[in-house]
C-alpha positions in Angstrom: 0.0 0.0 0.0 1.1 3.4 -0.6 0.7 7.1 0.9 -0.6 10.6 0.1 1.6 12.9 -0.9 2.1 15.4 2.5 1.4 18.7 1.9 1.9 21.5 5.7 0.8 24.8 6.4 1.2 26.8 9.5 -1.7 28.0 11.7 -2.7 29.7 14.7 -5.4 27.7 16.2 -8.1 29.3 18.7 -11.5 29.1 18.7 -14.7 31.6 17.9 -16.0 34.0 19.8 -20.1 34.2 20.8 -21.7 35.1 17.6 -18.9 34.7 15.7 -19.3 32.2 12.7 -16.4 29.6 11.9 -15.6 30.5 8.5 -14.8 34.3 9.3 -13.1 32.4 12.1 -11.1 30.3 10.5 -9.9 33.2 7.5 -9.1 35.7 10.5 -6.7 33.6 12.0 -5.7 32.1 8.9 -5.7 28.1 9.4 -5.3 27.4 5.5 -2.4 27.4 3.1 -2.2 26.7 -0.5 -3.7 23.1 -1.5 -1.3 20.1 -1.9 -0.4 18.9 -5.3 -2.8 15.6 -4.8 -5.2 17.7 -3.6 -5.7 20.3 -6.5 -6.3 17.7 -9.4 -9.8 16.8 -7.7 -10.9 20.7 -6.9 -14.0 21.0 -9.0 -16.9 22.1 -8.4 -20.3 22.9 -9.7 -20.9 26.4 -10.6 -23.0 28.8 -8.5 -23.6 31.5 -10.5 -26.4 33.8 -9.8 -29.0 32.3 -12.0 -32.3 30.3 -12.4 -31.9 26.3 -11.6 -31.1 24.5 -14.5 -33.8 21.4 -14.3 -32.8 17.4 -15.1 -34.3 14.9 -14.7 -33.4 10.8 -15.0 -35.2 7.9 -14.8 -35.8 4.4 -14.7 -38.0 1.6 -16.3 -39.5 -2.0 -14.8 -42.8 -2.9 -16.6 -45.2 -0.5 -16.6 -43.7 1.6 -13.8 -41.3 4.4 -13.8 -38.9 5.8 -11.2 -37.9 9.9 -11.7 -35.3 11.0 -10.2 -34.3 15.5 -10.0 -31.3 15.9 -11.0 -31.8 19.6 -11.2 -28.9 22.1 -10.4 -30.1 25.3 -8.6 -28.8 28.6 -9.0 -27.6 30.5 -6.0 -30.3 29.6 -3.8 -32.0 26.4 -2.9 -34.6 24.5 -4.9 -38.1 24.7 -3.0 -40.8 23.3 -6.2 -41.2 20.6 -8.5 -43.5 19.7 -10.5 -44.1 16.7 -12.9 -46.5 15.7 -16.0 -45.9 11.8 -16.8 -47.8 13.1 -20.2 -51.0 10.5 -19.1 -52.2 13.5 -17.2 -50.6 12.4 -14.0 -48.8 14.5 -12.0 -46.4 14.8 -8.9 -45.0 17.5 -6.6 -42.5 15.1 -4.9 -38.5 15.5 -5.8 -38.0 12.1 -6.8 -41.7 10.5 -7.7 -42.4 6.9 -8.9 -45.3 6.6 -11.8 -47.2 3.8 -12.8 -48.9 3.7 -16.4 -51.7 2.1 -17.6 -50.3 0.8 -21.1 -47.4 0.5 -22.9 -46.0 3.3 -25.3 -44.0 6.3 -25.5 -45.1 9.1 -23.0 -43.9 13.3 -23.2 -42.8 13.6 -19.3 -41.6 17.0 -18.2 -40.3 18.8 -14.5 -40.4 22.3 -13.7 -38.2 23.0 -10.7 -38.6 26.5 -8.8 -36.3 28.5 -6.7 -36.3 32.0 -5.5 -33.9 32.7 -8.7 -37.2 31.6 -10.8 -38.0 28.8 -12.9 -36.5 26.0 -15.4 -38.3 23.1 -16.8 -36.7 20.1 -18.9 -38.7 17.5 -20.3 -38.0 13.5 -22.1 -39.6 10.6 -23.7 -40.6 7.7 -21.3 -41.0 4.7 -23.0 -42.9 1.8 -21.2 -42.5 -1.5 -23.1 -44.5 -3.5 -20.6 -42.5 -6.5 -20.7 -39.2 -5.8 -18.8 -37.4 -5.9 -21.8 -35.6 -2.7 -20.4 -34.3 -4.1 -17.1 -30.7 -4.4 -16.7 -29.6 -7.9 -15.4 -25.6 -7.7 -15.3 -25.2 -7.0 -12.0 -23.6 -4.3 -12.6 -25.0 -0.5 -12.4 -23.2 1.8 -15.2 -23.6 5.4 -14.5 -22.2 8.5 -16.3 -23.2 11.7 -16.9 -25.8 12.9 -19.3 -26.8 9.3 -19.4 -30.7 8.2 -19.5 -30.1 4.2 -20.3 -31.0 1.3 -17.9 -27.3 0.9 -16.6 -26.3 -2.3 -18.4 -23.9 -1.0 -20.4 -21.7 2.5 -20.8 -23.1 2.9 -23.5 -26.4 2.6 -21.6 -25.4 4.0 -18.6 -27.7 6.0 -15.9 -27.2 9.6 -15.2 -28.2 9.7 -11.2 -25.8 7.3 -8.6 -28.8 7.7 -6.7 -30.8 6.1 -9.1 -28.3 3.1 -9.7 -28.3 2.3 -5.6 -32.3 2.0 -5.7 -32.2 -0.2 -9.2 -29.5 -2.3 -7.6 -30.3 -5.5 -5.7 -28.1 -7.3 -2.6 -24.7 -8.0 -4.1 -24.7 -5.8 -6.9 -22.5 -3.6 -8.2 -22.6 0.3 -8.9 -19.8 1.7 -11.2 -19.5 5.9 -11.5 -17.4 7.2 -14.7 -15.6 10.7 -13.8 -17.3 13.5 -13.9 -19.4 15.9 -10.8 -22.4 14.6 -9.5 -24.6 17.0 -7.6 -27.2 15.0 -6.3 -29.8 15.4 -3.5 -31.5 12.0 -1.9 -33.2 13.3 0.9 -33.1 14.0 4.3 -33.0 12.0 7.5 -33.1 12.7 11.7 -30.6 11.1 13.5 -30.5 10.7 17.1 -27.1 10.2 18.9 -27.2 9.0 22.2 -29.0 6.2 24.0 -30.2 8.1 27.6 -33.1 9.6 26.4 -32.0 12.6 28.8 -29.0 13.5 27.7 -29.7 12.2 23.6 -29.3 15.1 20.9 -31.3 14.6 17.4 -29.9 16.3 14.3 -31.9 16.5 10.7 -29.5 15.3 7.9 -29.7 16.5 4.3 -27.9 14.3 1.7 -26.7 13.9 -1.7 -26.1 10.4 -2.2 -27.9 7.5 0.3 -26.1 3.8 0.5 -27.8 0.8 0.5 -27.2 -2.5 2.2 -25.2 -5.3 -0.4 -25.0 -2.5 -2.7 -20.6 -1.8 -3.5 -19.9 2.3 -5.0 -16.6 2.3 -7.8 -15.9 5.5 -8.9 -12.2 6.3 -11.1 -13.8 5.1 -14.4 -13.4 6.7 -17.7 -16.9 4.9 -19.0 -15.6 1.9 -21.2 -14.3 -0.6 -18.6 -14.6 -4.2 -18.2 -13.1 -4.7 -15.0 -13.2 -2.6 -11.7 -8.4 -3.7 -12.0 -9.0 -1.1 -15.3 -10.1 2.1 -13.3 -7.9 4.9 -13.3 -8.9 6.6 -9.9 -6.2 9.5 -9.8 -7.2 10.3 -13.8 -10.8 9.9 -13.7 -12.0 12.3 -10.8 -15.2 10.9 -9.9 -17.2 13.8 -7.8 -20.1 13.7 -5.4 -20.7 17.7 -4.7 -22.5 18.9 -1.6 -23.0 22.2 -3.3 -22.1 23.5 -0.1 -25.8 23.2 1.1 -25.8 19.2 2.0 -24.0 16.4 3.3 -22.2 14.4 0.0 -22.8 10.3 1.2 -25.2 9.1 4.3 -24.9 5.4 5.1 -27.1 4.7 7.5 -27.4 0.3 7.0 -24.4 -0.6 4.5 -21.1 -2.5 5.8 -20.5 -2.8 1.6 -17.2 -0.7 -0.4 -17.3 3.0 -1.1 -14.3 3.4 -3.4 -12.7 6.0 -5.9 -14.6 9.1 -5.0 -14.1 12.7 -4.3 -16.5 14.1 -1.9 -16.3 17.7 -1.9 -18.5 21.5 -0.3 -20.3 19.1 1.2 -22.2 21.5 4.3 -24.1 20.7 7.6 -24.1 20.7 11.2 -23.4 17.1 11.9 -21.1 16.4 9.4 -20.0 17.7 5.3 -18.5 14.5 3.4 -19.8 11.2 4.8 -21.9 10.4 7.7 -21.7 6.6 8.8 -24.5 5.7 11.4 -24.6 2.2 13.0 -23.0 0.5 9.9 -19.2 -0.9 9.1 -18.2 0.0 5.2 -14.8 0.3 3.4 -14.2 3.5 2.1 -11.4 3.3 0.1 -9.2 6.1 -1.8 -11.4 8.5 -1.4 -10.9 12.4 -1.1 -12.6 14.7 1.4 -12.0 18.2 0.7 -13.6 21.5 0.9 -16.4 19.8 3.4 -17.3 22.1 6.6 -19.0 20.8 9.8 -20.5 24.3 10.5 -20.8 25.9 13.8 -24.1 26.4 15.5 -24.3 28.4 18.8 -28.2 27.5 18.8 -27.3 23.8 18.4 -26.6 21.0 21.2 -24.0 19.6 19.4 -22.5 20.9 15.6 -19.2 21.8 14.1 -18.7 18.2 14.2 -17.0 16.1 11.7 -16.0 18.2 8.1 -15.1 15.0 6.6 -16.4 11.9 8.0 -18.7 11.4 11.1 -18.7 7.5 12.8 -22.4 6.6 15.2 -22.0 3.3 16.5 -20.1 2.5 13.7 -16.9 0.6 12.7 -15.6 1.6 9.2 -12.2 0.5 7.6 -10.9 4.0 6.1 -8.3 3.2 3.9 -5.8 5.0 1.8 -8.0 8.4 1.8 -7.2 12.2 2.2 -8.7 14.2 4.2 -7.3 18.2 3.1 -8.4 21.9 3.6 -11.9 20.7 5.6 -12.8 22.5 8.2 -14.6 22.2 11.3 -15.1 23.4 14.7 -14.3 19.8 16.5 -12.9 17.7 13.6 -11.4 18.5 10.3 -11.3 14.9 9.4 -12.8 12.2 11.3 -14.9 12.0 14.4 -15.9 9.0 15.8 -18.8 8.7 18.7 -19.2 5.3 19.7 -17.4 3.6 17.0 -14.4 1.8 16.0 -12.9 2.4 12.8 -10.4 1.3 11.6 -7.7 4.3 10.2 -4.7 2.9 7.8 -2.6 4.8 5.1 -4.6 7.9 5.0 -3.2 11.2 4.9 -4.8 14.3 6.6 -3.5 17.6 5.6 -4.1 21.4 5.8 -7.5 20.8 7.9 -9.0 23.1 10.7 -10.0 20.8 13.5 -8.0 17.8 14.8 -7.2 14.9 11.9 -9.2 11.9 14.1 -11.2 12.8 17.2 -12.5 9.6 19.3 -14.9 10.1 21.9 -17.3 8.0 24.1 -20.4 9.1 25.4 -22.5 5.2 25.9 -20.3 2.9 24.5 -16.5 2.8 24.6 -15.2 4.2 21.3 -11.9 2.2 20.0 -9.6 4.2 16.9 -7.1 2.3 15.3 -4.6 4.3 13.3 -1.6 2.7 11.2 0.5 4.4 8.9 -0.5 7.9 8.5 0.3 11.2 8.2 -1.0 14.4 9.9 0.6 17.6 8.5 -0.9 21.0 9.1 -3.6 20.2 10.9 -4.6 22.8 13.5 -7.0 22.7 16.2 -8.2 24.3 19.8 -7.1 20.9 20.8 -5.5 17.9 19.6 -4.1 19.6 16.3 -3.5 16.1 14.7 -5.2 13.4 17.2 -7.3 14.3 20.4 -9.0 11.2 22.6 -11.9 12.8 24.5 -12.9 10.7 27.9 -13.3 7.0 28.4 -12.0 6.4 24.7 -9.1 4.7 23.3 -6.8 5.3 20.9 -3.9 2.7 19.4 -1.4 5.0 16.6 1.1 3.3 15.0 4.1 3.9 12.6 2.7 7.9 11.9 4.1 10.8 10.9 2.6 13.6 13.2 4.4 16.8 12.0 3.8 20.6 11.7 0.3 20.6 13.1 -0.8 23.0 16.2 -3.3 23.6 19.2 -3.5 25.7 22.0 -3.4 22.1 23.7 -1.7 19.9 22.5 -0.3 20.5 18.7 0.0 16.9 17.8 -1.8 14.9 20.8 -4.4 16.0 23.5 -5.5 13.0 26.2 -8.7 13.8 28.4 -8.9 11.6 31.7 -9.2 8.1 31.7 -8.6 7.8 28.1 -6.4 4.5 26.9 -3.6 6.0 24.5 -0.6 4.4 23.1 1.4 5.9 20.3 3.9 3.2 18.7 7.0 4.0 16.6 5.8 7.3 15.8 7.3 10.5 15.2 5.9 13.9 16.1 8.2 17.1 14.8 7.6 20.8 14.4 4.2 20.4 16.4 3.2 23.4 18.3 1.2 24.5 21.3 -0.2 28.0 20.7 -1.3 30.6 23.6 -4.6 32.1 23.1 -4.4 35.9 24.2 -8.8 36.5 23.3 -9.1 33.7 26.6 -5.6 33.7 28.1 -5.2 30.2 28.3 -3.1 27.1 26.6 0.0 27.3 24.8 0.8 24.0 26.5 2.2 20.2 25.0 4.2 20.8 22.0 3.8 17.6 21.1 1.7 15.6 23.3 -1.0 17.3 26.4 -2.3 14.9 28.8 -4.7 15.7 31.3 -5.2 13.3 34.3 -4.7 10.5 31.9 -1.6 8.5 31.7 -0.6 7.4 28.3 2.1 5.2 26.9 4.7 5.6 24.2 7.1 3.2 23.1 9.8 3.4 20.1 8.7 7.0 19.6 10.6 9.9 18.6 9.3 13.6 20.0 11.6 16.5 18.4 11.6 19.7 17.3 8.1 20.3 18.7 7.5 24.1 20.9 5.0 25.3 23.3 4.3 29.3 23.8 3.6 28.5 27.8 5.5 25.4 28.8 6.2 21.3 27.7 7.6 21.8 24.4 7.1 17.8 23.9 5.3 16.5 26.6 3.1 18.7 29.8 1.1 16.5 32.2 -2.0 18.2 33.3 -5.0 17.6 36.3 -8.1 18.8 36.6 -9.4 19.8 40.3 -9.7 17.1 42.0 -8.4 14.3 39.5 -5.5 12.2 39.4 -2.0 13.5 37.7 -1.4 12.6 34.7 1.9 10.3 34.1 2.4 8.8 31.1 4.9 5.5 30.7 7.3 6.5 28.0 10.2 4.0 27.2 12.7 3.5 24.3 12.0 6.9 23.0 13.9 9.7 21.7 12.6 13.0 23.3 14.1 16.5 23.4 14.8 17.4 26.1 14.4 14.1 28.2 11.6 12.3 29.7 11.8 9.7 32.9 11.5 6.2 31.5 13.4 2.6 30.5 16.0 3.3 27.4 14.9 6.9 26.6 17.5 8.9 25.0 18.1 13.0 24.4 20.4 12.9 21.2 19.6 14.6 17.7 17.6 11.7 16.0 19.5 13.1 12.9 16.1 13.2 10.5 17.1 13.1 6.5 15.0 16.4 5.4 13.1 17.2 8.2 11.9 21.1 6.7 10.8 18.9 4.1 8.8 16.6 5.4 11.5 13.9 5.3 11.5 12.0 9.0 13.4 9.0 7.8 16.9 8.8 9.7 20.6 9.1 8.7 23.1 6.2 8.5 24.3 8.2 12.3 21.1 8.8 13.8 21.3 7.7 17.7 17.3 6.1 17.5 18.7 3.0 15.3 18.8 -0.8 17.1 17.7 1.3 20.1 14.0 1.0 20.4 12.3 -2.6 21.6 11.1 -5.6 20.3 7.8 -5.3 22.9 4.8 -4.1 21.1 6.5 -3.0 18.0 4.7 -3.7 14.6 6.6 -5.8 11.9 7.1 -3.4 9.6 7.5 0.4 9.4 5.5 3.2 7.5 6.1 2.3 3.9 5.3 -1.5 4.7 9.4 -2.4 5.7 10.0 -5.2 7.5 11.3 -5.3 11.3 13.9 -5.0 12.6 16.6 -4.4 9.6 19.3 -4.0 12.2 20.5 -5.6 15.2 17.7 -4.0 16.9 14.5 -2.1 16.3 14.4 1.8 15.6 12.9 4.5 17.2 9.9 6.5 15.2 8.4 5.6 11.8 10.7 4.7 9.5 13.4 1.6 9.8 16.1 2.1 8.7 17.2 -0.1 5.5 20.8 1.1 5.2 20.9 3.0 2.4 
């Protein structure tokens, strides 16, 4: 398996004021840099230009019955009316109406969509053959855009994802050929929290819905025989929130979401996916441009800009997560849930990288092999494990990202933290002057919790108050915090078994480049106890006489 390409920026991290909304927020204190190379080739987006919707429609065929689908694209304000004629002298006000006709033949449907921009109608022939002759029994679900077919073939390929998904039976198969897909599937309440006291109900607008037993391939260029032949990095496959929506919900599917781009996806819960009480793959995807916004009003928002976990326990693998922003989580947020975190990249976001937190159950992250650059936060700037959670990280890169508590790592009490042959450089701990408070842990902040690091390198890192690496923290009343750190290279020292205080003598390190030099003093002296087999880029351990300290082994050369 392979990485993102890191990209880092440098940021001040605070939080807002009362009545002050995140994205002025955010552009005051000026979280974001320019986008990473990887990053750029997916920015595109649907155009918002101060016009009329444009009205679309698509549709499918069984028998004598007909399934519409809007795929209308609304100006700079938000659709609010549709209207259908299924040219029988039916008609519908619904978004996304199903039709049954009386007899075969070929039938003059049109929609009219309304906005406060004004109106746009688009109209089609419907054929009904009666017979099923139209059905698509591959098994696989062909979509593209501009197309109006059944889905058996590109060359009669759907126009609407959304529109595959519901065609699609247990098992099957739904293929996406580049291209943006603005969609809108509905909306949904979800409830998190299982004391009815204490639980919190958000509403949930959505582009694209998953199904159970129903896989999603994007990365295709529309004439592929094999899912081996898609060209994910070429073929940009884009589900746009439009910045008014959440891009995916999957509220029931443990199936594959793979090769997409979800992008200015917008709500208070979450803007790119939003996984509740299921277990999917997601797989080389892109979350960009997504915001979690910031309600004062709200009992709980700002949440997750780019993927949100309910009592859920997703694989997330090889995915970036750059330039989202929101008030808790940039990246992931898991309540609840266990997912599983390996060889994704999160870059450039404002709100910590991974956030796990418990509120009923005991949330579990595991995170292997990845990279948090840039990343800025009121706490946690790359990882932050809230109460009662745990959190295993292993073999990252945790670089150039900043808090006012804790730039790389923040620990609340009783959390169960271990970081693993990682390396954590150039983190900072800013001071907030507004509230005159943090600037504390460099690298790691710990607050009445005692976590344990093994085989880890902590260098480099700064703090504006005090503990450039490492500050141990209580709340009234609690227990101190004291971590167990062993066979670890930290500046400046830190009580433990086999720590050392030497320059780990990084290759590039204003570059991004942790690995170590033939010299560097962390090589055959970590332990063998609890370290992985291999390193980062998939190395085997040890190559030496003895394991290394951080994320890289090093091969001799």
């Amino acid at each position: 398996m392979g990485h993102p390409v890191p990209g880092r920026v440098g940021a001040q991290p605070t939080k807002p004021k009362e009545g002050q909304d995140m994205k002025s927020f955010v552009v005051k204190h000026g979280a974001f840099a320019a986008m990473c190379a990887l990053v750029l080739v997916f920015m595109q987006g649907c155009s918002k230009k101060d016009t009329p919707p444009t009205a679309a429609f698509t549709y499918t065929t069984t028998g004598l019955s007909a399934s519409f689908r809007d795929a209308s694209t609304p100006g700079n304000t938000a659709i609010t009316g549709w209207s259908w004629t299924f040219g029988d002298g039916g008609t519908s006000s619904a978004p996304n109406p199903s039709h049954t006709y009386a007899a075969i033949g070929a039938y003059s449907v049109t929609l009219t969509v309304t906005s406060n921009g004004g109106q746009n109608t688009a109209s089609a022939t419907v054929t009904l053959t009666g017979n099923g002759s139209g059905e698509n029994t591959t098994g696989i679900w062909r979509v593209k855009q501009g197309g109006s077919g059944n889905g058996s073939s590109w060359s009669k390929a759907l126009g609407s994802i959304q529109d595959a998904i519901d065609a699609a039976s247990q098992g099957e198969e739904v293929w996406v050929a580049a291209g943006t897909y603005c969609e809108s599937a509905g909306e949904t309440p979800l409830t998190l929290g299982q004391d009815a006291e204490y639980a919190v109900t958000l509403e949930v607008s959505y582009g694209i819905s998953m199904k159970s037993g129903v896989s999603l391939y994007g990365g295709f260029s529309g004439g592929e025989t094999s899912r081996d032949d898609r060209d994910v990095e070429n073929n940009a496959t884009i589900i746009d929130g439009q910045g008014i929506r959440t891009c995916v919900f999957n509220g029931e599917s443990d199936d594959v979401l793979d090769g997409f781009v979800l992008q200015n996806g917008h709500g208070e819960l979450c803007g790119g996916l939003c996984v509740y009480g299921a277990a999917p793959s997601v797989i080389n995807c892109l979350f960009t441009g997504n915001v979690a916004e910031w309600n004062q009003d709200s009992d709980f928002s700002g949440v997750a800009a780019g993927l949100f976990n309910y009592l859920a326990a997703p694989q997330v693998i090889e995915c970036v997560f750059a330039e989202n922003e929101g008030t808790y989580a940039g990246g992931i947020y898991s309540l609840d849930s266990a997912p599983e975190i390996v060889y994704c990249g999160f870059y450039d976001n404002y709100g910590s990288g991974v956030i796990t937190d418990s509120w009923d159950d005991y949330s579990s992250s595991f995170i292997w092999g990845c990279d948090f650059l840039g990343n800025a936060s009121y706490e946690g700037g790359a990882i932050c494990n809230y109460d009662y959670s745990e959190c295993e990280t292993t073999n990252c890169v945790i670089a150039f990202n900043s808090a006012c508590y804790g730039g790389g790592v923040c620990n609340y009490p009783d959390a169960a933290v271990s970081l693993i042959n990682s390396t954590l450089a150039g983190n900072g701990a800013t001071y907030d002057e507004d509230y005159g408070e943090g600037g504390v842990g460099g690298a790691v902040y710990n607050l009445s919790v005692s976590p344990t690091l093994v085989n880890c390198i902590l260098w480099g890192d700064y703090a504006d108050t005090e503990g450039a690496e490492i500050y141990n923290d209580a709340y009234e009343g609690g227990s101190p915090s004291n971590p167990s750190v062993g066979y670890s290279c930290v500046q400046g020292g830190h009580t433990g078994t086999g720590n050392i205080v030497s320059d780990p003598q990084f290759t590039d390190p204003d570059n991004g480049d942790f690995s170590l030099q033939s010299a560097s003093p962390c090589i055959d002296t970590g332990t063998a106890v609890g370290a992985p087999e291999e390193d980062y880029w998939g190395v085997e351990r040890p190559q030496g006489a003895g394991y290394d300290m951080g994320a890289f082994e090093y091969e001799g050369k």
